[in-house]
C-alpha positions in Angstrom: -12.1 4.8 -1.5 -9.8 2.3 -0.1 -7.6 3.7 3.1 -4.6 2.7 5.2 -4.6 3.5 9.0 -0.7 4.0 10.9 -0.8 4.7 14.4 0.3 8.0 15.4 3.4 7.6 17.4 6.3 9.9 16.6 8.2 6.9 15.4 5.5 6.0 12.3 4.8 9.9 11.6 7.4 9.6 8.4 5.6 7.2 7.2 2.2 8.9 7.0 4.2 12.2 6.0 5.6 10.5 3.2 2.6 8.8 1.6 0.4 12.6 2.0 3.0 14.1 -0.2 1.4 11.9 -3.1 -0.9 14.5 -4.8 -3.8 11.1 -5.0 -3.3 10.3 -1.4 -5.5 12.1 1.7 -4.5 12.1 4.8 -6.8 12.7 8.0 -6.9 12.1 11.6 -9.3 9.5 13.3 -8.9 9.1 17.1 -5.2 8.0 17.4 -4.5 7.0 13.8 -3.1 8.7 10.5 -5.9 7.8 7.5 -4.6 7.7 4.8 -7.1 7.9 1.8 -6.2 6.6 -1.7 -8.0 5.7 -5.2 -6.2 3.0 -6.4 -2.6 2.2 -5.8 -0.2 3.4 -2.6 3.2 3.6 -2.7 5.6 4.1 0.3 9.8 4.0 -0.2 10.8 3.1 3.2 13.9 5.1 2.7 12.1 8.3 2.2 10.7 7.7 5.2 13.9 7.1 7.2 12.5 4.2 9.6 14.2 1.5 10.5 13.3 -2.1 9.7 11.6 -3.0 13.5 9.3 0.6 12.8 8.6 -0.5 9.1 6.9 -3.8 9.2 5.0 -2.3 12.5 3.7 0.2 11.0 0.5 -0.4 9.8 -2.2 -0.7 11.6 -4.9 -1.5 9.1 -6.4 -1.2 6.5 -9.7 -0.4 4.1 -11.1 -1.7 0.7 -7.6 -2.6 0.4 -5.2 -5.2 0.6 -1.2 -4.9 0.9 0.7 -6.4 -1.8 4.5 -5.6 -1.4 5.6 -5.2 1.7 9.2 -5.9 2.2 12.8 -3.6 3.2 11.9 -1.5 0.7 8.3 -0.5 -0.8 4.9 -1.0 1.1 2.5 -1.0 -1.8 -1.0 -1.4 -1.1 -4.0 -1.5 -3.8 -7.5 -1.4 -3.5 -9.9 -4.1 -3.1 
């Protein structure tokens, strides 16, 4: 299981709200951070979520088994490792 880990601060909650609403995705707290659990491949519209650019590319906080590979104003795709 590969995971990504968003701090949670009110202004990065969309983005972990988005991403659970993906039946494949889990999403669980761990101390102060939003893990969020995925198989393969995790895709995040940064319009769905509403964030601005600053809150977007600060987002993420980590991740697990995984490695990001799209990042930019739009998508945040991440796959595992």
């Amino acid at each position: 299981m590969s995971a990504l880990y968003v701090l949670d601060v009110p202004e990065n909650r969309p983005v972990a709200e988005v991403a659970a609403r993906d039946r494949s995705v889990s999403s669980r707290r761990v101390g102060p951070y939003f893990e969020l659990v995925f198989d393969r491949v995790m895709v995040i519209d940064r319009r769905a979520t509403g964030c601005r650019h600053a809150v977007w590319y600060s987002s993420v906080a980590g991740t697990r088994a995984a490695r990001i590979t799209q990042w930019d104003k739009d998508v945040l795709r991440i796959e595992a490792a």
